[in-house]
DSSP file (Angstrom, degrees, kcal/mol; ACC not computed):
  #  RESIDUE AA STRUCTURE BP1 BP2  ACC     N-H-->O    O-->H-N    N-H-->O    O-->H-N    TCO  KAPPA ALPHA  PHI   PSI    X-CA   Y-CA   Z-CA
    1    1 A X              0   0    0      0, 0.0    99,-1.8     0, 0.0     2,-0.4   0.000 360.0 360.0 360.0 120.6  -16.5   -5.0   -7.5
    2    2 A X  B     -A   99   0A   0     97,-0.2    97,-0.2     1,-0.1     3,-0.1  -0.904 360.0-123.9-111.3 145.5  -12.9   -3.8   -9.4
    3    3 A X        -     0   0    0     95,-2.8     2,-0.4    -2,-0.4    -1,-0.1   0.144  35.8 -83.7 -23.1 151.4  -12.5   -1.0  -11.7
    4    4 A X        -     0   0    0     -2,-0.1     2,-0.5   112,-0.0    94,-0.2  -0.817  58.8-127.1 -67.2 117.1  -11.2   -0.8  -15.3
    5    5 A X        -     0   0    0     -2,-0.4     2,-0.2    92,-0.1    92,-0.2  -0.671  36.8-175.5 -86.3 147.3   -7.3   -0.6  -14.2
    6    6 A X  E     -B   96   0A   0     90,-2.8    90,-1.2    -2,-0.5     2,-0.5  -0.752  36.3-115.4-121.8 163.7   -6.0    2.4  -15.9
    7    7 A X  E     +B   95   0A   0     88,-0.2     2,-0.2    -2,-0.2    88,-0.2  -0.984  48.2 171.4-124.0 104.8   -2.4    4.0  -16.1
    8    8 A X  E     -B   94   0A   0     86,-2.1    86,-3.1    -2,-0.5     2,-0.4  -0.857  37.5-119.1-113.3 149.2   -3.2    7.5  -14.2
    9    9 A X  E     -B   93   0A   0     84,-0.3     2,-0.4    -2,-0.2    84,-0.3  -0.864  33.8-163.3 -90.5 124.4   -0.3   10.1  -13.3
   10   10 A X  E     -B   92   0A   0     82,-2.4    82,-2.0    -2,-0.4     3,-0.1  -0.935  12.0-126.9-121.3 134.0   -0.4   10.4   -9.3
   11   11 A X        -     0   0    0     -2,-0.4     2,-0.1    80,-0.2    -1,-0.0  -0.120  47.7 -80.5 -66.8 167.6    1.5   13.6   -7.2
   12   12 A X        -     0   0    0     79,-0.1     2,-0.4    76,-0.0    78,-0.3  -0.174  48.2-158.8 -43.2 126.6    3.6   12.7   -4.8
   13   13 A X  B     -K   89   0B   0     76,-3.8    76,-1.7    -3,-0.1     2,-0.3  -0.930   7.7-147.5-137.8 147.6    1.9   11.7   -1.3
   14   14 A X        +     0   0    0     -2,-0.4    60,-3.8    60,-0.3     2,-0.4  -0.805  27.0 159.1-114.2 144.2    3.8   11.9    2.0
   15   15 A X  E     -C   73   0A   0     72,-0.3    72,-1.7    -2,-0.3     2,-0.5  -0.998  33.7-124.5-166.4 148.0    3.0    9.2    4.9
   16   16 A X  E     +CD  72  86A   0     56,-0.5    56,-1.2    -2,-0.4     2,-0.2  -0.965  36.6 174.9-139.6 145.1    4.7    8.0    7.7
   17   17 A X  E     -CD  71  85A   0     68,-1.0    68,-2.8    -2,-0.5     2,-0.4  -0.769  36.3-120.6-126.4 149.0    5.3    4.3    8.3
   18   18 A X  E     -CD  70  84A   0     52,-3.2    52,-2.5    -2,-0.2     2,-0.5  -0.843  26.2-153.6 -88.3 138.3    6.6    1.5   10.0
   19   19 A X  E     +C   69   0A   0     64,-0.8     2,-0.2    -2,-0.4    50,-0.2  -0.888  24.0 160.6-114.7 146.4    8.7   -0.8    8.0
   20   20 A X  E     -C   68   0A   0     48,-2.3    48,-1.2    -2,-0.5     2,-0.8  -0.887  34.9-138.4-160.3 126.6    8.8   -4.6    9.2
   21   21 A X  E     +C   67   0A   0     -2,-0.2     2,-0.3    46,-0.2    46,-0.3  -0.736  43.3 165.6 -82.2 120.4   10.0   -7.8    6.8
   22   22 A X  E     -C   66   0A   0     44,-2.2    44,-2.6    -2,-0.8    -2,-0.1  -0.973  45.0 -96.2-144.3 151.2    7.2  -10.6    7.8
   23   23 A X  E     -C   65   0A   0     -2,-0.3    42,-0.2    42,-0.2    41,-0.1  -0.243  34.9-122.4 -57.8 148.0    6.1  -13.9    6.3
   24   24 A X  S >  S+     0   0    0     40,-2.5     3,-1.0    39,-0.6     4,-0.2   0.859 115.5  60.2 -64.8 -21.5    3.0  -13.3    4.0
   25   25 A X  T 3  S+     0   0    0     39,-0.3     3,-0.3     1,-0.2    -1,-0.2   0.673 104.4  49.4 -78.4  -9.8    1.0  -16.0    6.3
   26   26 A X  T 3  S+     0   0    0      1,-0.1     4,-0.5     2,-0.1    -1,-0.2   0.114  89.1  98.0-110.3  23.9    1.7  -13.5    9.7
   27   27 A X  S <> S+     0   0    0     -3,-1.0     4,-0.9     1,-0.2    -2,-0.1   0.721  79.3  43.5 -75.5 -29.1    0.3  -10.6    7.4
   28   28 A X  T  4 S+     0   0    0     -3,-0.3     4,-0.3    -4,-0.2    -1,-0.2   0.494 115.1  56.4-109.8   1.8   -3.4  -10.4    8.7
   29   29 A X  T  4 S+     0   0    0      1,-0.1     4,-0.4     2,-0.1    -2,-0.1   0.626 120.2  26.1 -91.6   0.6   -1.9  -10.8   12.4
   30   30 A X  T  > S+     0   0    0     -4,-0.5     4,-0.8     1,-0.1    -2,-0.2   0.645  98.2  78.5-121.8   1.1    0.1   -8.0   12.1
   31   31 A X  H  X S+     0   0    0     -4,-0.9     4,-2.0     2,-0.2     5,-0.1   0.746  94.8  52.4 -99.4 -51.3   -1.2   -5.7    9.8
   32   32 A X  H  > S+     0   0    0     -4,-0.3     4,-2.1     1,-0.3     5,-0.1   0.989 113.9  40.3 -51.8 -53.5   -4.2   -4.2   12.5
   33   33 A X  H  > S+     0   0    0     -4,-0.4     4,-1.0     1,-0.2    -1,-0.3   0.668 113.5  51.5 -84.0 -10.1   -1.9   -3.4   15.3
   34   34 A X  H  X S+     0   0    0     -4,-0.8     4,-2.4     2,-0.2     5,-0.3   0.904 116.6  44.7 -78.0 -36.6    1.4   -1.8   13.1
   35   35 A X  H  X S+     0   0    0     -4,-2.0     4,-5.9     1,-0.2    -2,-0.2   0.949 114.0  46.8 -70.0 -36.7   -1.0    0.4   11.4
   36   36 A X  H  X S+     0   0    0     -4,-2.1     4,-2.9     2,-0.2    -1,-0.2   0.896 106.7  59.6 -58.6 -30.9   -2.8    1.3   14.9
   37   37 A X  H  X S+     0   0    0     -4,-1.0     4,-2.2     1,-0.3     5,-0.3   0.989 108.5  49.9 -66.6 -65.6    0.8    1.8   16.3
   38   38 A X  H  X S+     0   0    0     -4,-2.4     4,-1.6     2,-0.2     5,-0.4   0.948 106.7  48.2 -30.9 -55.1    1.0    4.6   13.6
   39   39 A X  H  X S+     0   0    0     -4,-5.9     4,-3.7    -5,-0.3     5,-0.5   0.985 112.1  47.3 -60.7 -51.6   -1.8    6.2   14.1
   40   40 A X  H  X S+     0   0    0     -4,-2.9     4,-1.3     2,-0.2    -2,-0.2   0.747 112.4  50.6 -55.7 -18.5   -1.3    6.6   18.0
   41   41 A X  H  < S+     0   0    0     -4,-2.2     4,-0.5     2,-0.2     3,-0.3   0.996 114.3  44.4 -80.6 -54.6    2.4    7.8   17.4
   42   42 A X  H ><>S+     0   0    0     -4,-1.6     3,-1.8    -5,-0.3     5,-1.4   0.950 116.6  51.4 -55.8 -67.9    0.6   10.4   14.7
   43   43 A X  H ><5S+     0   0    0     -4,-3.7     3,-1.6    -5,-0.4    -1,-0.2   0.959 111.2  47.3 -26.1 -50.0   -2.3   11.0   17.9
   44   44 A X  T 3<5S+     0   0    0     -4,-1.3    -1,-0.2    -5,-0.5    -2,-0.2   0.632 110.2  47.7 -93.6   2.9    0.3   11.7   20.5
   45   45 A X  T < 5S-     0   0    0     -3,-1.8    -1,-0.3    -4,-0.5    -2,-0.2   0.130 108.6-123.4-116.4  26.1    2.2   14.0   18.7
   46   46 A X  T < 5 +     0   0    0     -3,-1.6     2,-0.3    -4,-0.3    -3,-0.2   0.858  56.8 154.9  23.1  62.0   -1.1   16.0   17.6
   47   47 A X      < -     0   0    0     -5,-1.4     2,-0.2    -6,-0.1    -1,-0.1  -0.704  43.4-130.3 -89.8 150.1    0.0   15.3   13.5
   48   48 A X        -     0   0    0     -2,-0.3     2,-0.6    -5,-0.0    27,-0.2  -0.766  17.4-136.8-104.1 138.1   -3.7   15.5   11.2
   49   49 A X        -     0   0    0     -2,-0.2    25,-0.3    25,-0.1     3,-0.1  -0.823  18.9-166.2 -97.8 165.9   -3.7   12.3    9.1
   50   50 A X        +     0   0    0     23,-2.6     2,-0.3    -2,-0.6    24,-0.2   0.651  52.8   2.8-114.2  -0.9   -4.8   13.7    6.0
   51   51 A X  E    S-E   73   0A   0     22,-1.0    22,-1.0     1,-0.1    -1,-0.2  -0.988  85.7 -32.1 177.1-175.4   -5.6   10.6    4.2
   52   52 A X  E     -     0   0A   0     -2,-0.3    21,-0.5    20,-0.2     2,-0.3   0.228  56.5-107.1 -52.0 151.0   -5.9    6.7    3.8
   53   53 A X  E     -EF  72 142A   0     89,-0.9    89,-1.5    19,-0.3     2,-0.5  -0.438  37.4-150.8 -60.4 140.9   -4.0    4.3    5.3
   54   54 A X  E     -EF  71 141A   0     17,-2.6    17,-2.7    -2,-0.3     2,-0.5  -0.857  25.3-163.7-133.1 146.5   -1.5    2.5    3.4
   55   55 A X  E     -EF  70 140A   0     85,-1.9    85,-2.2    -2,-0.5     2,-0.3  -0.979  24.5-158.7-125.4 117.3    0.4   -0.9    3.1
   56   56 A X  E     -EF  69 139A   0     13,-2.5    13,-1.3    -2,-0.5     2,-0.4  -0.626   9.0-151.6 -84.1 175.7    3.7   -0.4    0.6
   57   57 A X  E     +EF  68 138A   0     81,-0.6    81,-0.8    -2,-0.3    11,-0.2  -0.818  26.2 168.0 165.9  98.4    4.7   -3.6   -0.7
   58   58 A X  E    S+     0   0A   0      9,-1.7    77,-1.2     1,-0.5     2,-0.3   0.514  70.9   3.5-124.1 -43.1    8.9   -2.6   -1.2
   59   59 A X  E     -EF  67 134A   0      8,-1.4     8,-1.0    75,-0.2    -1,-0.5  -0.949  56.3-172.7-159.2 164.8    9.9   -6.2   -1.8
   60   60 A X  E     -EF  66 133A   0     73,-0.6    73,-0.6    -2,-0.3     4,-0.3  -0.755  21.5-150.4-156.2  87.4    8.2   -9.7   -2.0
   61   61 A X  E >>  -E   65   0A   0      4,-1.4     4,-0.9    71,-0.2     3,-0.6  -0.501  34.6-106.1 -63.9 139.6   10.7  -12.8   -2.2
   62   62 A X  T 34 S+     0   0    0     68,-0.3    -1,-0.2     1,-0.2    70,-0.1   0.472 126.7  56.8 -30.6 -13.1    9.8  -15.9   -4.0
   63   63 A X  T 34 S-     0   0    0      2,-0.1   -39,-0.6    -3,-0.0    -1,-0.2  -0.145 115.9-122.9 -95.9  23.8    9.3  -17.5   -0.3
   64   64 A X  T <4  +     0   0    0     -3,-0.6   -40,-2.5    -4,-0.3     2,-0.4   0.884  60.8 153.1  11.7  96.4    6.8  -14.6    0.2
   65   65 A X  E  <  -CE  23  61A   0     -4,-0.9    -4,-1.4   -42,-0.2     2,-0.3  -0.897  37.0-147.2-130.9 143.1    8.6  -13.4    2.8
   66   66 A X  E     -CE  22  60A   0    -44,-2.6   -44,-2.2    -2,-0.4     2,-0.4  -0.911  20.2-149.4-141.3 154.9    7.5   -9.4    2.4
   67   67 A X  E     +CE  21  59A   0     -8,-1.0    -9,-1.7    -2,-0.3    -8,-1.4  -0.999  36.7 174.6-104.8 100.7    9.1   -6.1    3.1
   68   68 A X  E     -CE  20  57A   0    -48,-1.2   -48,-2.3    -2,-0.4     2,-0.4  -0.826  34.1-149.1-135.7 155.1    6.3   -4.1    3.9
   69   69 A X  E     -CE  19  56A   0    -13,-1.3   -13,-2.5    -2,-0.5     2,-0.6  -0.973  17.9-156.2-122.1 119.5    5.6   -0.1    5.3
   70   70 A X  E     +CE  18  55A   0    -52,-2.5   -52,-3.2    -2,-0.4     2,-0.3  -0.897  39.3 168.0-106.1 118.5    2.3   -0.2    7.4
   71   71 A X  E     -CE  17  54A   0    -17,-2.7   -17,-2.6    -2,-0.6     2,-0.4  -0.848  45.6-136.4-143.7 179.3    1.3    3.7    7.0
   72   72 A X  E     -CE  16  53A   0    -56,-1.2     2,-0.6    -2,-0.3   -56,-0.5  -0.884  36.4-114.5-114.2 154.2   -0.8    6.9    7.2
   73   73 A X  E     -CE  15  51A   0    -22,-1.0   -23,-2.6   -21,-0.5   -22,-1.0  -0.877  42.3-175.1 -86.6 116.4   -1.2    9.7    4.5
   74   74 A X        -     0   0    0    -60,-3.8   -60,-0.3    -2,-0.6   -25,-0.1  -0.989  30.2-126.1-120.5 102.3    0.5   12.8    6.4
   75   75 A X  S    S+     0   0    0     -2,-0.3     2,-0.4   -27,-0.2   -60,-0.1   0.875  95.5   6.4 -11.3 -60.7    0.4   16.4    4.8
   76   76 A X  S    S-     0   0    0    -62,-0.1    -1,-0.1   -63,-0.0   -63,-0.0  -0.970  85.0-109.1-138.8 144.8    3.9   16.6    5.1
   77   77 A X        -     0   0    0     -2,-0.4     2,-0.3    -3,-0.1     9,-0.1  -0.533  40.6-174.3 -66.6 149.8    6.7   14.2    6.2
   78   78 A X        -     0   0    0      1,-0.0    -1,-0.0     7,-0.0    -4,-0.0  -0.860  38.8 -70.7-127.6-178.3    8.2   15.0    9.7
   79   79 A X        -     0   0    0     -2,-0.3     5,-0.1     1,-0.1     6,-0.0  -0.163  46.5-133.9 -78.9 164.1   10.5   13.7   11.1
   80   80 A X        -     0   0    0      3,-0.0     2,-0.3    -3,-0.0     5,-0.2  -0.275  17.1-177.3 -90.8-178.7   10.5   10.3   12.5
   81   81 A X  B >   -G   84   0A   0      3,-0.6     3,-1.1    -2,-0.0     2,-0.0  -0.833  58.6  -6.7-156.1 147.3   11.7    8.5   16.0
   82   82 A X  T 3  S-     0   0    0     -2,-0.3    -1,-0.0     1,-0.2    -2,-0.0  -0.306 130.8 -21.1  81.2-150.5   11.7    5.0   17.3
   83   83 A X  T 3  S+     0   0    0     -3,-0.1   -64,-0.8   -65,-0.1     2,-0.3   0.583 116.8  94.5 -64.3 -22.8    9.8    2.4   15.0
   84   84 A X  E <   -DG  18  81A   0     -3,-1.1    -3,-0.6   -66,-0.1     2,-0.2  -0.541  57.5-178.3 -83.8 125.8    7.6    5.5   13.1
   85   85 A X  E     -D   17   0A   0    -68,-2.8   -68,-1.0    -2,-0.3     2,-0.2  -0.922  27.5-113.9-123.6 151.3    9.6    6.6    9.8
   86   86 A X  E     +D   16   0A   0     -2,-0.2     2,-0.2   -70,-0.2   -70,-0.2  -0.504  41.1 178.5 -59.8 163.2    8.8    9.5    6.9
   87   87 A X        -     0   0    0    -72,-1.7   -72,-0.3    -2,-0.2   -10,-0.0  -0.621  18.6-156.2-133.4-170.0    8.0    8.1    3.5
   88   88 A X        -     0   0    0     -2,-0.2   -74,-0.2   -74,-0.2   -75,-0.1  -0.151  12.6-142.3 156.1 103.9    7.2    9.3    0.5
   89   89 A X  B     -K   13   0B   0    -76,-1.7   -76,-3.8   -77,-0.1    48,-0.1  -0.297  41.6-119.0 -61.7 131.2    5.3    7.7   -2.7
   90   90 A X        -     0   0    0    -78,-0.3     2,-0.3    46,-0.2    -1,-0.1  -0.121  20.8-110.4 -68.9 150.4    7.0    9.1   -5.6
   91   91 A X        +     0   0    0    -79,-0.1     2,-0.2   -82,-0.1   -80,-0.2  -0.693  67.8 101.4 -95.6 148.5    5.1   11.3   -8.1
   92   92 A X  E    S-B   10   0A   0    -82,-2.0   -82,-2.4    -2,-0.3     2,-0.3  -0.809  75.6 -45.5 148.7 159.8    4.6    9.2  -11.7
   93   93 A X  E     -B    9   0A   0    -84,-0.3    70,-3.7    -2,-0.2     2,-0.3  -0.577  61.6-169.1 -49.1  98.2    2.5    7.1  -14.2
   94   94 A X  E     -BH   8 162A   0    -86,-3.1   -86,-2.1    -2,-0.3     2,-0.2  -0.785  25.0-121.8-108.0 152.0    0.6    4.3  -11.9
   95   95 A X  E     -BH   7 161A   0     66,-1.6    66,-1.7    -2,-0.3     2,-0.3  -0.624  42.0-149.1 -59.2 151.1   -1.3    1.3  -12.9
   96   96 A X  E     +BH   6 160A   0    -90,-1.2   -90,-2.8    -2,-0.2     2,-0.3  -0.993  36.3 142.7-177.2  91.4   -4.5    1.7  -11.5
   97   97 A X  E     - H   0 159A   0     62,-1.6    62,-2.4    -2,-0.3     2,-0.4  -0.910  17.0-171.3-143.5 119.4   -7.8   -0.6   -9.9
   98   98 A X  E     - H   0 158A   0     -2,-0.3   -95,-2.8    60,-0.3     2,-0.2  -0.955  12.9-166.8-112.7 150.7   -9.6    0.4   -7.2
   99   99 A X  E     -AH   2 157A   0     58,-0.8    58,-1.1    -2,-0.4     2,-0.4  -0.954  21.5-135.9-141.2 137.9  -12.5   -2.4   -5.6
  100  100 A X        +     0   0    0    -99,-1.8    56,-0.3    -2,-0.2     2,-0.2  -0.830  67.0  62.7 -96.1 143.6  -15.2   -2.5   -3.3
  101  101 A X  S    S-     0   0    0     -2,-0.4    52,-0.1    51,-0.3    -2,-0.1  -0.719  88.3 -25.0 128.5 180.0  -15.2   -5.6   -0.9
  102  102 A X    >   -     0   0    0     -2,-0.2     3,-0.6     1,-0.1    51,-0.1  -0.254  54.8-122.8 -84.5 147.7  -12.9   -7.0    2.0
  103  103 A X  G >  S+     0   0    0      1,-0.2     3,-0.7     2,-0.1     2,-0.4   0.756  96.3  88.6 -73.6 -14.3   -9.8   -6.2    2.1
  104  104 A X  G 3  S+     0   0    0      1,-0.2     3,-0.3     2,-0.1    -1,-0.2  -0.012  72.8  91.3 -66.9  30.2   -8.4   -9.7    2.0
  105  105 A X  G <>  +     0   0    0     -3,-0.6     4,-1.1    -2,-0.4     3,-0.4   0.443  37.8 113.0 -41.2 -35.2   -8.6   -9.5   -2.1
  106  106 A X  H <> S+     0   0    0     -3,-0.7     4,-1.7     1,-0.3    -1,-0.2   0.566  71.2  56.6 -75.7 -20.8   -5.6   -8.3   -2.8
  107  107 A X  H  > S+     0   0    0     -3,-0.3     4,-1.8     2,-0.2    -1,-0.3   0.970 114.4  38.8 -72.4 -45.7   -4.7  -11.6   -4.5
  108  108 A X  H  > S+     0   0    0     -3,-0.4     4,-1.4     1,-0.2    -2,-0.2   0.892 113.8  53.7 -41.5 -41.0   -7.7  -11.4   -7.1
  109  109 A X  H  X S+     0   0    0     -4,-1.1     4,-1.6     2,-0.2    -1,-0.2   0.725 110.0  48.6 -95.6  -9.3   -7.3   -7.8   -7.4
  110  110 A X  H  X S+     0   0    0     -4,-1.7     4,-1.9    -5,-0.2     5,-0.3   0.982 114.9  52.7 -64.5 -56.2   -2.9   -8.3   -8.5
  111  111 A X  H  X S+     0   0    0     -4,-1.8     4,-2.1     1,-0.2     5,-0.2   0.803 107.4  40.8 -45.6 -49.4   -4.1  -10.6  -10.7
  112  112 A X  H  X S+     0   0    0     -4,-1.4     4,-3.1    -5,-0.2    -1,-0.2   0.999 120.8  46.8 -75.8 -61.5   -6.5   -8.8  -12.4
  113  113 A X  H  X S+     0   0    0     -4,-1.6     4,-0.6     1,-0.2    -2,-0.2   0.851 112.5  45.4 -10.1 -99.3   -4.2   -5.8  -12.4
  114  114 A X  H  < S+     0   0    0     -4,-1.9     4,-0.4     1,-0.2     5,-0.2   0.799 113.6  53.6 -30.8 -58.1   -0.6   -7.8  -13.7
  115  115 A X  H >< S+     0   0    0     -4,-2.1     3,-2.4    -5,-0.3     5,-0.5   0.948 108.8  49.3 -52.7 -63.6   -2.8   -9.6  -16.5
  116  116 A X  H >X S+     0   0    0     -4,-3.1     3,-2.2     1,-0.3     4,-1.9   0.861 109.6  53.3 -31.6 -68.8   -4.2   -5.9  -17.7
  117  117 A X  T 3< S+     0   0    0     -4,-0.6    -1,-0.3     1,-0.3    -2,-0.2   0.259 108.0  50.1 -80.5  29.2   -0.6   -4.6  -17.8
  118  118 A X  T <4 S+     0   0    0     -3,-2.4    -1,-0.3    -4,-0.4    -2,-0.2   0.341 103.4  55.0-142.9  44.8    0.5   -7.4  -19.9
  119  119 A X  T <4 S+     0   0    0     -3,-2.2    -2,-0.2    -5,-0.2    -3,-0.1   0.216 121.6  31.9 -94.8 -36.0   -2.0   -7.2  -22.5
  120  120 A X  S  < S-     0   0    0     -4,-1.9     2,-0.3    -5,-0.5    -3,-0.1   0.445 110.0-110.2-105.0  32.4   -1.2   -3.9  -23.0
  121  121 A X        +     0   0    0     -5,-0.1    -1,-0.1     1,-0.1    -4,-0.1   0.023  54.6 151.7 107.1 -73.5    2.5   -3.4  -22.3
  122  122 A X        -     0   0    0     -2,-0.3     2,-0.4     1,-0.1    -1,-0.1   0.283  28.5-161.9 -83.3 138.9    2.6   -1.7  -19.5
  123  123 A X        -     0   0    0     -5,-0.0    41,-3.4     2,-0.0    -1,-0.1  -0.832  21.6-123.7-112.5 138.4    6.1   -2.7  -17.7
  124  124 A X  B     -L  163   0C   0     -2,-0.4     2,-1.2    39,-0.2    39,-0.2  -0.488  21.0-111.1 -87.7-179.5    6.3   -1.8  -13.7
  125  125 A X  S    S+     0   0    0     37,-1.9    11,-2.3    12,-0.2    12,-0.5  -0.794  77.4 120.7-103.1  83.2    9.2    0.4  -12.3
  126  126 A X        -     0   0    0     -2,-1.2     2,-0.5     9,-0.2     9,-0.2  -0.718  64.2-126.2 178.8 147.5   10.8   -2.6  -10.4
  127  127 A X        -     0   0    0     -2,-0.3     7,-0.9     6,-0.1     2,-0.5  -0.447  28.5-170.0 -70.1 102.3   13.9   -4.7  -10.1
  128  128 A X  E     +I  133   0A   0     -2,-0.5     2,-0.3     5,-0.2     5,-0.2  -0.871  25.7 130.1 -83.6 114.3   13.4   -8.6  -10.5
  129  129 A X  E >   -I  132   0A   0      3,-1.4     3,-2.5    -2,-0.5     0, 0.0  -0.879  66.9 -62.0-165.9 177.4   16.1  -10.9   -9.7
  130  130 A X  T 3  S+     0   0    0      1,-0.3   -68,-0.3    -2,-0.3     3,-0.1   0.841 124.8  56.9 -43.1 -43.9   16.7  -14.4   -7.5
  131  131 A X  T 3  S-     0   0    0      1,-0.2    -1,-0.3   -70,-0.1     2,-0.3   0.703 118.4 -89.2 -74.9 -10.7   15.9  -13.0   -4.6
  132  132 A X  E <   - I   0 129A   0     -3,-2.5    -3,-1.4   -71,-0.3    -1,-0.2  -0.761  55.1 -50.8 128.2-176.6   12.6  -11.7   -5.2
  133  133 A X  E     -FI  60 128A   0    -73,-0.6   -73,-0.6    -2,-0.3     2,-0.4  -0.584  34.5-165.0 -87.2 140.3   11.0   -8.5   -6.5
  134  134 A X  E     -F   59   0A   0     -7,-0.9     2,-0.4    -2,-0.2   -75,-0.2  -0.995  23.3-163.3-129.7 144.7   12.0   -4.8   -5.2
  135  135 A X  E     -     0   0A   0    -77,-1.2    -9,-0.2    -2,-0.4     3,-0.2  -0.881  19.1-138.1-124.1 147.8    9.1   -2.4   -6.5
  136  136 A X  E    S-     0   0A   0    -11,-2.3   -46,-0.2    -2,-0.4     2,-0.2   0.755  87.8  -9.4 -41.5 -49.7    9.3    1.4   -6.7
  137  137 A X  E    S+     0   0A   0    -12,-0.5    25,-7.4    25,-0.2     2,-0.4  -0.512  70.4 158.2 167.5  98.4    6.2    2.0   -5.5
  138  138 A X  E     +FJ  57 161A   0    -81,-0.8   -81,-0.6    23,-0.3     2,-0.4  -0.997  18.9 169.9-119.9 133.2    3.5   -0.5   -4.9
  139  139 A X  E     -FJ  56 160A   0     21,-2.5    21,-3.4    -2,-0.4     2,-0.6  -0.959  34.9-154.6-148.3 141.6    0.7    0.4   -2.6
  140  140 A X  E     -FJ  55 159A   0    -85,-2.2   -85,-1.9    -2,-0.4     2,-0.4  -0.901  30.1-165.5-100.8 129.0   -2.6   -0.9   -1.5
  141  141 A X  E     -FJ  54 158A   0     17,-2.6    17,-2.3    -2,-0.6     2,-1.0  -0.923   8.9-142.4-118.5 148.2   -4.4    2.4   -0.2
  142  142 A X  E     -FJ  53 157A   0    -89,-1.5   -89,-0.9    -2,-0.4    15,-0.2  -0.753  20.1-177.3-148.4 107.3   -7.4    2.0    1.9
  143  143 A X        +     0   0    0     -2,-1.0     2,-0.3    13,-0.8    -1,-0.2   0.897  68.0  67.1 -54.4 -54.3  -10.4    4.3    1.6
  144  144 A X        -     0   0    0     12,-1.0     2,-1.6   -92,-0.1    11,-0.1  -0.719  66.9-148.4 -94.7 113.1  -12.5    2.9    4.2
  145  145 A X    >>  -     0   0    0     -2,-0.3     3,-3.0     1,-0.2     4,-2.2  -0.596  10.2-157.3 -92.1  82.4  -11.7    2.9    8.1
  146  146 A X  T 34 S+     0   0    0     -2,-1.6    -1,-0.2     1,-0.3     5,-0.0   0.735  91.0  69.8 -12.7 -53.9  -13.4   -0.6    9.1
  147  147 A X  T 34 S+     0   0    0      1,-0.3    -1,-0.3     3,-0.1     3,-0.2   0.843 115.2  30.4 -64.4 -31.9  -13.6    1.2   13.1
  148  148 A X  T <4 S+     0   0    0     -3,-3.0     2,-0.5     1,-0.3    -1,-0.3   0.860 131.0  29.3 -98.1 -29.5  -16.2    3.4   11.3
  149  149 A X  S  < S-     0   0    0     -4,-2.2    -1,-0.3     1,-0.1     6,-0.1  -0.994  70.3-176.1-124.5 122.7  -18.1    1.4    8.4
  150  150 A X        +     0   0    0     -2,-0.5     2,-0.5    -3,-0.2    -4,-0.1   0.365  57.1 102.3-106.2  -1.2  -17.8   -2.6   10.0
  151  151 A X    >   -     0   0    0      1,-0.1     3,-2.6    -5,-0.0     4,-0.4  -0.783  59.5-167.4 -94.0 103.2  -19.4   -3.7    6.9
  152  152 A X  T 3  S+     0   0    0     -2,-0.5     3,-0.3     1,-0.3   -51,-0.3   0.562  77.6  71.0 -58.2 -16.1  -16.7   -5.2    4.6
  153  153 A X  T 3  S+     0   0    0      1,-0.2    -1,-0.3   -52,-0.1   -51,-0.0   0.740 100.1  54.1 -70.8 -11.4  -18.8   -5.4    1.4
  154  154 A X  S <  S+     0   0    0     -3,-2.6    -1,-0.2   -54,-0.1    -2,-0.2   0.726  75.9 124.6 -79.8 -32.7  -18.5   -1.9    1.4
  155  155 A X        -     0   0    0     -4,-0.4     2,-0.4    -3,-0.3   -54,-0.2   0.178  45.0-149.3 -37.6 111.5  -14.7   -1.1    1.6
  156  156 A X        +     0   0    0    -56,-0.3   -12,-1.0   -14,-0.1   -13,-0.8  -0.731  29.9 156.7 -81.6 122.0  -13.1    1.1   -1.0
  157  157 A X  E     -HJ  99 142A   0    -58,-1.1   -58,-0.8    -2,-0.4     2,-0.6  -0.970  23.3-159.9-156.7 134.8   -9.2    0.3   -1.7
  158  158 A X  E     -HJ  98 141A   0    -17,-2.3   -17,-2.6    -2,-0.4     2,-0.4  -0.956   6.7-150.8-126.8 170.6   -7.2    0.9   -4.5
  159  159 A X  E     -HJ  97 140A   0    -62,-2.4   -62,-1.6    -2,-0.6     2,-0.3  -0.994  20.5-172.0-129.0 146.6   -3.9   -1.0   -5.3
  160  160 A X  E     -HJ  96 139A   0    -21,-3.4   -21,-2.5    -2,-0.4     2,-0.3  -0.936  11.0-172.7-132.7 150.6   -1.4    1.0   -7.3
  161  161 A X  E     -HJ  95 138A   0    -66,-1.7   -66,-1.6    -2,-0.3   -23,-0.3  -0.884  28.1-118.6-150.4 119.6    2.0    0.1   -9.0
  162  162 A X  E     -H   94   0A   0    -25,-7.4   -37,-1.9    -2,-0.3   -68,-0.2  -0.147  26.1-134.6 -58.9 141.1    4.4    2.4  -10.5
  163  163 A X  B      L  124   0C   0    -70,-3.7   -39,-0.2   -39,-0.2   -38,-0.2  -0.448 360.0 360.0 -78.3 168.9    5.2    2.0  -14.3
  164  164 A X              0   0    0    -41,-3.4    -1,-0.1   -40,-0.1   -40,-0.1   0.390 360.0 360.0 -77.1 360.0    8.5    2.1  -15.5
């Protein structure tokens, strides 16, 4: 089930991530354990996460070859060490869908997105050129912790993309 996407203004949110450039086809082997590495570095340094888990989406080359930040939603950024970085999603005017369902979607639910904003306008905040796409701030956020609800029709996710 998707949403109406909408263009909502979202604060700022601070999360700390791992950044790693991976083929889109090694995405669902690598996706569990970077985010788990995140949590335990967040665990072992007794940090609260304070909200969803997150995949940023920073760059996407025509070879889909991805630049990606596998993260947590953190109260405040601290500082990072080793493979664990701050972030921080920029405050601004997002396009806007959130969907119930497995998380493997995410092509259905860009699509539906990208089509909205260009029926209407809406232009993203991100640089397009030979090499691929470099985004401001695109992010898949994910309401539902699978370890706790193990039914996938249920998973709550939004995908977000800054406007220009």
């Amino acid at each position: 089930m998707l949403s109406l996407p909408k263009v909502l203004p979202q604060p700022a949110v601070a999360y700390m991530a791992i950044t790693e450039t991976i083929a889109m086809t090694a995405f669902d082997e690598n996706a569990s354990s970077l985010l788990a590495e995140v949590y335990h570095w967040l665990a072992a340094r007794d940090i609260a996460v304070t909200g969803p888990a997150l995949l940023r989406h920073n760059f996407i080359s025509p070879a889909c070859d991805l630049e990606i930040e596998f993260g947590v939603v953190v109260a405040k950024p601290v500082p990072g060490d080793g493979r664990v970085q701050p972030g921080e999603m920029p405050a601004g005017e997002y396009g806007v869908v959130r969907y119930t369902g497995p998380y493997d979607r995410l092509f259905e639910v860009n699509a539906v997105l990208v089509g909205w904003a260009k029926e209407r306008g809406v232009v993203w905040d991100a640089e397009t050129g030979p090499a691929g796409d470099r985004f401001a701030a695109r992010v898949e956020y994910y309401h539902t912790d699978p370890a706790e609800n193990p039914d996938p029709a249920t998973w709550v996710s939004e995908l977000m993309i800054k406007t220009a």
